[in-house]
C-alpha positions in Angstrom: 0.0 0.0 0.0 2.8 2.5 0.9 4.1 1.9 -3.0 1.0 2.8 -4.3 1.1 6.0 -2.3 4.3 7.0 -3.6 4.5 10.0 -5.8 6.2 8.1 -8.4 3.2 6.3 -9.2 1.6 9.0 -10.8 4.1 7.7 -13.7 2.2 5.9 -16.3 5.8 4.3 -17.1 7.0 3.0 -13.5 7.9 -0.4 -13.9 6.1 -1.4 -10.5 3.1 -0.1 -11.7 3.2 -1.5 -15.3 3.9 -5.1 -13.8 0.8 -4.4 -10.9 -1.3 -3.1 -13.6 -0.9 -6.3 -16.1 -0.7 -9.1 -13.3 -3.6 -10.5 -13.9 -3.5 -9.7 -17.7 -2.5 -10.7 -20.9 1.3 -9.6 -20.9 1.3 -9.8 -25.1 -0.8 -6.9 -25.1 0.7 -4.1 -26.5 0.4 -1.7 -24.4 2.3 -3.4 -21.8 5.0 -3.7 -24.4 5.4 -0.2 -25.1 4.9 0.8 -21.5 7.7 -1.6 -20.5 10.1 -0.4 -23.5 9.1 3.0 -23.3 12.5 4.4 -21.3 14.7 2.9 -23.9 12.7 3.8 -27.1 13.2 7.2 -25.6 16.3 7.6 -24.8 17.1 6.0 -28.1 15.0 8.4 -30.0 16.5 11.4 -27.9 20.0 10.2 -28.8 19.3 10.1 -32.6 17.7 13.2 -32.7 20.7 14.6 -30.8 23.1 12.6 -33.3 21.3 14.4 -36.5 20.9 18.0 -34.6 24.4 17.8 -34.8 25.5 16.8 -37.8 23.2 19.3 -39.4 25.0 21.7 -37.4 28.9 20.7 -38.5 27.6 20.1 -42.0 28.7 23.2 -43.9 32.3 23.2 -41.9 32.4 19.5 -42.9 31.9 20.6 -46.3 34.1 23.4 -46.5 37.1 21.1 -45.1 36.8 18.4 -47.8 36.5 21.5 -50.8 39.7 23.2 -49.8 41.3 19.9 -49.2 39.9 18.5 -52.8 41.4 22.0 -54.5 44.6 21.7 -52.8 45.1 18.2 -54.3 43.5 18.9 -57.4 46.4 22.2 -57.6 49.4 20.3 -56.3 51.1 18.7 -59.4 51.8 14.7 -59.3 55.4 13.7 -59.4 56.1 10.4 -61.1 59.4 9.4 -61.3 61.0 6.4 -64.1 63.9 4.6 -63.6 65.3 3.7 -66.7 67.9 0.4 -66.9 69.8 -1.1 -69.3 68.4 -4.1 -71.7 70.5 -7.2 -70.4 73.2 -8.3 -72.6 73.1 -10.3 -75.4 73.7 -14.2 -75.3 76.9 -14.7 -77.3 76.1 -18.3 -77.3 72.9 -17.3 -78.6 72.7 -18.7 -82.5 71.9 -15.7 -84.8 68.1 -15.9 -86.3 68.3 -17.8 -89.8 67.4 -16.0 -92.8 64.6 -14.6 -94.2 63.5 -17.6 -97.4 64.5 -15.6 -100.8 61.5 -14.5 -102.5 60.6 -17.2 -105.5 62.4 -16.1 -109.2 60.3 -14.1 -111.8 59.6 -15.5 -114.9 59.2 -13.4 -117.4 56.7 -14.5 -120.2 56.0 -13.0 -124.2 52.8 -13.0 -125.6 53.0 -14.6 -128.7 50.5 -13.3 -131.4 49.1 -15.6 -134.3 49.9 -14.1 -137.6 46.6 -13.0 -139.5 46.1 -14.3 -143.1 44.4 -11.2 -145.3 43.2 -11.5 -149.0 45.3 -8.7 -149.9 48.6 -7.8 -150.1 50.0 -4.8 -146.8 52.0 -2.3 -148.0 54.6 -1.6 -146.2 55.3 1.0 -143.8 57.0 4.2 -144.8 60.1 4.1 -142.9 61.4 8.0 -141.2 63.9 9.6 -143.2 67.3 9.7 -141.5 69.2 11.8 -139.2 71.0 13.9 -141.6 67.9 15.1 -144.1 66.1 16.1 -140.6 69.1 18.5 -140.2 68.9 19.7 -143.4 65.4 20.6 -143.4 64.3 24.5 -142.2 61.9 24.3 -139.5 60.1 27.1 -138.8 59.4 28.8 -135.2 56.2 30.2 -134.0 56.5 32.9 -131.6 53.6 34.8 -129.7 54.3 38.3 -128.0 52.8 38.7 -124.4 50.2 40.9 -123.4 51.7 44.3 -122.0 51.4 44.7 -118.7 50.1 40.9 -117.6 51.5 40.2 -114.3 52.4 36.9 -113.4 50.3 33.9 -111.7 49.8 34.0 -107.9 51.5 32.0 -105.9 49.1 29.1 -104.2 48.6 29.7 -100.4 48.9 27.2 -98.2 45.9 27.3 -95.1 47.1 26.0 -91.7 44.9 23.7 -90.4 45.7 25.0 -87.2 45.5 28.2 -87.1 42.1 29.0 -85.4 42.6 25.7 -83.1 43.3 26.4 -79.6 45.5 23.5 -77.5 45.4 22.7 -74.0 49.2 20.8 -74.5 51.4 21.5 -77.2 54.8 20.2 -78.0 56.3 23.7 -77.0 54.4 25.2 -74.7 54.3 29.1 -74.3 56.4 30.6 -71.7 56.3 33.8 -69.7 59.5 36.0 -70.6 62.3 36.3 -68.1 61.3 33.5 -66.2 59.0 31.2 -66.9 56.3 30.4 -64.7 57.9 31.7 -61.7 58.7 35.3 -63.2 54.8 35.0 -64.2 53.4 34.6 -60.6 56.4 37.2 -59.6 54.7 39.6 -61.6 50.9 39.2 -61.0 52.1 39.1 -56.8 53.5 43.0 -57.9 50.9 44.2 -59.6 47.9 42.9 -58.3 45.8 45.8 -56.2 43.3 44.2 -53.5 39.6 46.4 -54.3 38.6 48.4 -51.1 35.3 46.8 -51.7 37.1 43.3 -50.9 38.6 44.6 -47.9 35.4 46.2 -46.6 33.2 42.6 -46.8 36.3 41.1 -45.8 35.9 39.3 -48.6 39.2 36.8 -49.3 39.8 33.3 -51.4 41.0 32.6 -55.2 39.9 33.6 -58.4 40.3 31.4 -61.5 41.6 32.9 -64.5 41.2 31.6 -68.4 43.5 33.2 -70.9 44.9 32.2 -74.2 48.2 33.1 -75.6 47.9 33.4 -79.4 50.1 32.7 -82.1 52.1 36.0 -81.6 52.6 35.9 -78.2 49.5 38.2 -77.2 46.9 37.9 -74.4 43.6 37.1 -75.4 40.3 35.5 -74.9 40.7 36.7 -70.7 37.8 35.3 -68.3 36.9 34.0 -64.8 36.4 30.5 -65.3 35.4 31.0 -60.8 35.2 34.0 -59.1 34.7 35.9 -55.7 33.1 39.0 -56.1 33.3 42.4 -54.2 35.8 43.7 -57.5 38.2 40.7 -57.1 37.3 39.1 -60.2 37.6 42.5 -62.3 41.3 43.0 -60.8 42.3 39.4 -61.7 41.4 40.0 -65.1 43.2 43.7 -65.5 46.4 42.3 -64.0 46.3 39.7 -66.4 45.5 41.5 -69.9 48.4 43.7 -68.2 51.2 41.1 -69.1 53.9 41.5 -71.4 54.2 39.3 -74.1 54.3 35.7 -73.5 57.1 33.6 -76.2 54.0 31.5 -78.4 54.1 28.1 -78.2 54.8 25.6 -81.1 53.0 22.3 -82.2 54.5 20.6 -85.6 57.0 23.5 -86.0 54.6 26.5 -86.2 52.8 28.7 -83.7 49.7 28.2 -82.0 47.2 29.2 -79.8 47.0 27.5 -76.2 45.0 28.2 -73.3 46.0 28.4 -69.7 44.1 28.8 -66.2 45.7 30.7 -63.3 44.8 31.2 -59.9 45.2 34.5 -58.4 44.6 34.5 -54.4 43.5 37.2 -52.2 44.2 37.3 -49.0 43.7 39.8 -46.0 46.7 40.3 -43.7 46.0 41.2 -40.0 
């Protein structure tokens, strides 16, 4: 009696009173199965929910983790390095390869054609006059005068196939002057101005930069393949159209056009 006074019977879920309730009652029922598993289906249930809250929480920092690690490995260039040995030496006790069979003898054949019997007798053929007579004999020359002022034929052009193509790789690839790739990156790190619009949204990361170096050497064809905003993409693309002329790259011994992309970062110093 002094349990059923207790406060804690007011709790639908108290083990005591589920078991007191269902003595006398069919135990498969299933209210005295969720009464009895109640406690775990909620702390189970709480924990999930907690599990998920958080995830959905740590999602976007998750997310920004693996994209800067995925661009770092997708920027960092892959090293592969091939060891070249020697071919092992011949066997001298090796016997040489026999030779190739000699290709069968030609035989060559004449085609011999039956004589034809006629009615009538052939003449025969007038035979050339010799050598000497020819000498003696005037031949005349025909000359034509030209047409005053006629100019000459054109010469026939020859159309690169190339020309208009633009290559990713090429068997010479353009180069920056005075330094290469190095001197490149060098130059953009002088010239590039960070936009006061940037700096005032605190706005920071890299902009990707598309350009093409024609066949002379020229800047062309300039735009953000991925940008940032707040003026950063505008100042990526002046500092580029800004270079000096690049040495044009080559494929099959003449100049083409190849495309390159660059990032340019921008970063805010404290």
């Amino acid at each position: 009696m002094s349990n059923i006074l207790d406060p804690s019977w007011d709790n639908v879920i108290n083990s005591d009173r589920v078991e007191l309730v269902f003595e006398n009652r069919n135990k498969d029922f299933g209210a005295y199965v969720i009464r009895k598993g109640y406690t775990k289906t909620a702390s189970r249930a709480m924990l999930i929910s907690i599990s998920f809250f958080t995830l959905c929480i740590c999602a976007p920092v998750i997310y920004k983790l693996i994209s800067s690690n995925i661009e770092k490995i997708a920027e960092k260039p892959i090293e592969v390095t091939v060891e070249l040995k020697e071919p092992p030496p011949l066997d001298k006790n090796e016997p040489p390869p026999p030779p190739p069979p000699p290709p069968p003898p030609t035989i060559e054949t004449v085609k011999f054609t039956p004589p034809v019997v006629v009615d009538k007798e052939i003449a025969e053929e007038e035979q050339p006059p010799p050598q000497e007579k020819l000498n003696e004999t005037n031949v005349g020359v025909v000359t034509q005068e030209g047409t005053e002022g006629a100019t000459e034929l054109p010469p026939e052009t020859v159309v690169d196939p190339d020309a208009d193509k633009v290559f990713t790789y090429v068997e010479e690839m353009p180069a920056f002057p005075n330094g290469g790739e190095s001197a490149m990156y060098t130059f953009i790190q002088k010239n590039v101005r960070y936009p006061q619009m940037a700096v005032d949204a605190n706005i920071t990361g890299k902009v990707f930069v598309n350009f093409v170096v024609d066949q002379n050497g020229n800047i062309a064809e300039v735009k953000v393949l991925r940008g940032i905003g707040g003026g950063c993409d505008e100042e990526a693309i002046r500092v580029i159209k800004a270079m000096p002329k690049w040495t044009p790259g080559k494929q099959n011994g003449r100049t083409v056009k190849v495309s390159f992309n660059v990032p340019i970062s921008f970063t805010l110093r404290n």
